[in-house]
C-alpha angles and dihedrals in degrees: 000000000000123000120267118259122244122257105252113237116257108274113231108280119265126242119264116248109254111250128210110239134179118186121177137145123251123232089255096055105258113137110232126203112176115173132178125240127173130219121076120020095262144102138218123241126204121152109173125195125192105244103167107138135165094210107128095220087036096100093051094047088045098051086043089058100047096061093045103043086089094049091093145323142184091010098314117125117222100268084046091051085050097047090047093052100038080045088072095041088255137134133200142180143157134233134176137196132165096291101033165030111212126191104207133191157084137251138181107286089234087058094048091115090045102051086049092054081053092052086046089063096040092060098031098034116028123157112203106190129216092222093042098044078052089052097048099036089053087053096048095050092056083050098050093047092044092059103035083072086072123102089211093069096036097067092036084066088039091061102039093048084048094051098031112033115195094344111123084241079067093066112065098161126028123234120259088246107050083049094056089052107061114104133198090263096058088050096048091044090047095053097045086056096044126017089078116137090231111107077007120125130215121199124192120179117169147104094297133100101265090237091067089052090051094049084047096053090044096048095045099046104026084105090058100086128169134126110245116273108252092216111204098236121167104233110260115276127232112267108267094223107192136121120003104255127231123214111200108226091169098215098022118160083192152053126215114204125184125175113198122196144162116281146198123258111229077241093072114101083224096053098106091056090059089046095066094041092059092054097047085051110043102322103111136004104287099049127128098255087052098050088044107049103027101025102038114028094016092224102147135339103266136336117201147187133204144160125257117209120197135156105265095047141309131271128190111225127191116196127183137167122207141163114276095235093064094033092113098046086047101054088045087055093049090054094050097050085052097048095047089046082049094055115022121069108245115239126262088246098054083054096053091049097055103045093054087048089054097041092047086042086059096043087055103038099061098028092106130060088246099055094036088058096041094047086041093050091048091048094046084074098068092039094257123127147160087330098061088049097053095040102044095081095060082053101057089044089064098054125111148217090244096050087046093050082050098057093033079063095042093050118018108052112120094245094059097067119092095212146194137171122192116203137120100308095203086067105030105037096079111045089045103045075059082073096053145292118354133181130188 
C-alpha cells in the first residue's frame, strides 16, 4: 500500500469577480440595491421592512400577518395570487422577526417587472380575509404550540427574557393566545402604520444589468407611497449575568444550556477579531468547545456559538444540548474552555485556520444570487453593502493573535454569560450548584 499523500497547503484565495452594482432611492423613500450576477436567468428578490414595535400585542399581530399577507391581494383570492406568481416562474413568501418583515422570493429574469407588480399589490392592496386570517392563525397557533414543547425553545426564551427583560427582543415567539386573538382589523390597521417603503430596502440580485432592476422597481412600486413608522423602542440592556438558571423540564432525558452575552456590531472596527475568537471557541466544527465536548469527552454532537446581529445591537449566544446525566460535567467543561480562550493567547495555527474558514464561509455564502440577496438584504439594515462583502476578507486577514486574545478577554470571560439551562431540576440542581451559583 503506498503511503498516503500529504494535504497541499491552501493556495492564497482568489479575488472576487467585480460585480456591477446600482443602489438609489426611490421617490417614495425605499432604498434600492440592484447587482448583476451572472449564472442562471433569474433574479433574487428581498424587500425588507422595519418592523421593531413595543406594542405588547405587536409579535402575535406580526407573525399573523406574515403568514397571511399571501393569502390575496388587489382583488386576487389566495389560489389566483399563487397561480399568478407560479405563471412568471417565480416564487414569494413573507417572514417576520423582531426587526423586520421580509418579502422573499425569484423569478424568471424576463418577469422581473411582473412579480414586482405582484409585490406592488401585495403592500398597497392586501385582503386579508376574514376566512383566510382564521385559516392561518388556527395554523400558527398549532405551530407555535407544537414548538413551544421543545426544550429547545424553551431555553432559547428563557434566555432572551433573562437577558432582555420586557424589551420586544425579549419575545421571539408569540403566545398561542395572543395569536388566537388577532382579527382581520388589527392586520389591515398594522399594515397601514407600518408596511410603508420609507426606511424599507429592496435587494435585486440576478442576470440583469443592475439599471433595468432599478426602472423596474421604480415602475412597479412608485404608487406605494408612506413615510417610514418612528417605534418607540428602549434602547437594549446590558446583559444581567448571575446565577445559572434551572428550568425545571420534570422527566427530562436532556439539558438545554444556553449562554447569552454583548456583542460587536460588523460596524466595529474590532469585529473581525471577534469573529475569529468565536470560531476558535465554539463557531464551526473544529473549535475548542466541539473537540472538547463531543470528540473528547462525547458529551453531546455538537455545541456551537455563534453571533446575532440585530438592529439595535448584537449578542453572542452558546447553545448546547446533553444528556442529563453528564449536565454537570458538561457545563464545568464549558467554563473551563471559556476561561482558557479568555486568558491564553490562541496559537498562530488556530488563526490561520479560522480565517480561511470565514473567508471561504463568505465566499460561499454569497456565491450564489440567493445568498448574495439574502446576506445583502441583512446587511442593508446596518447601512453596509457590496463593499463590505467584497472587502471583509482582507480584514480578517489582518487580524492578529494578540487582537484576538483581546476580544477573547472582553467577551469570553465566564462572568460575562447570562446563562440558563433547562433540564429536569431535581438531577441536575445539585451537582451543578456544586459549580457555582445556581437559581431555579
Amino acid at each position: 500500500m503506498s503511503a498516503a499523500l500529504a494535504v497541499p497547503a491552501l493556495t492564497e484565495p482568489r479575488a472576487a469577480r467585480k460585480l456591477s452594482s446600482t443602489e438609489t432611492v426611490l421617490d417614495n423613500g425605499l432604498r434600492v440595491i440592484a447587482v448583476r450576477k451572472p449564472g442562471i436567468p433569474i433574479v433574487e428578490v428581498r424587500l425588507r421592512l422595519p418592523f421593531l414595535s413595543a406594542k405588547a400585542k405587536h409579535p402575535a399581530q406580526a407573525m399573523v400577518l406574515a403568514e397571511a399577507l399571501l393569502t390575496g391581494a388587489a382583488g386576487r383570492d389566495r389560489s389566483e395570487l399563487a397561480a399568478a406568481i407560479q405563471g412568471l416562474g417565480g416564487d414569494l413568501h413573507a417572514s417576520v422577526d423582531a426587526d423586520r418583515l421580509v418579502v422573499s422570493g425569484n423569478v424568471l429574469a424576463t418577469n422581473l417587472r411582473k412579480l414586482l407588480n405582484v409585490v406592488g399589490d401585495l403592500v398597497t392592496e392586501p385582503s386579508y380575509a376574514a376566512a383566510d386570517v382564521e385559516t392561518e392563525r388556527d395554523r400558527l397557533v398549532e405551530k407555535l404550540t407544537i414548538m413551544r414543547a421543545r426544550p429547545s425553545v424553551v431555553a432559547a426564551e428563557a434566555l432572551a427574557t433573562r437577558m432582555w427583560g420586557d424589551h420586544p427582543y425579549a419575545v421571539d415567539l408569540a403566545q398561542p393566545q395572543d395569536v388566537a386573538a388577532v382579527t382581520p382589523g388589527q392586520l389591515k390597521a398594522l399594515h397601514k402604520a407600518m408596511v410603508r417603503p420609507g426606511a424599507g430596502v429592496l435587494v435585486l440580485v440576478g442576470d440583469l444589468p443592475p439599471g433595468r432592476m432599478i426602472a423596474a422597481a421604480e415602475a412597479a412600486l412608485a404608487g406605494w407611497t408612506g413615510a417610514a413608522p418612528r417605534p418607540r423602542v428602549p434602547a437594549l440592556p446590558a446583559a444581567p449575568g448571575g446565577p445559572l438558571l434551572i428550568v425545571h423540564r420534570r422527566g427530562s432525558v436532556q439539558s438545554s444550556f444556553r449562554f447569552g452575552g454583548a456583542a460587536l456590531t460588523r460596524t466595529d472596527p474590532d469585529y473581525p477579531a471577534l469573529q475569529l475568537a468565536n470560531l476558535v471557541f465554539g463557531g464551526y466544527f473544529t473549535s475548542r468547545w466541539t473537540e472538547n465536548l463531543r470528540e473528547d469527552k462525547g458529551y453531546t454532537y455538537g455545541p456551537h456559538s455563534r453571533i446575532d446581529h440585530h438592529a439595535l445591537g448584537s449578542s453572542l449566544t452558546l447553545s448546547v444540548e446533553v444528556a442529563t446525566p453528564v449536565t454537570a460535567p458538561s457545563y464545568l467543561e464549558t467554563l473551563y474552555e471559556l476561561g482558557r480562550l479568555a486568558t491564553l493567547p490562541v496559537t498562530e495555527t488556530e488563526v490561520a485556520s479560522v480565517q480561511q474558514y470565514a473567508i471561504g464561509s463568505l465566499a460561499l455564502s454569497t456565491a450564489t444570487q440567493a445568498g448574495l440577496a439574502s446576506t445583502l438584504s441583512a446587511l442593508s439594515a446596518f447601512g453596509l453593502g457590496l463593499d463590505w462583502v467584497t472587502g471583509h476578507p482582507a480584514r480578517l486577514l489582518a487580524v492578529s493573535v494578540d487582537q484576538i486574545a483581546e476580544a477573547a478577554a472582553r467577551f469570553f470571560a465566564p462572568t460575562a454569560f447570562t446563562s440558563v439551562v433547562v433540564g429536569d431540576a431535581d438531577a441536575i440542581a445539585a451537582p451543578l450548584a456544586a459549580l457555582g451559583a445556581v437559581e431555579r
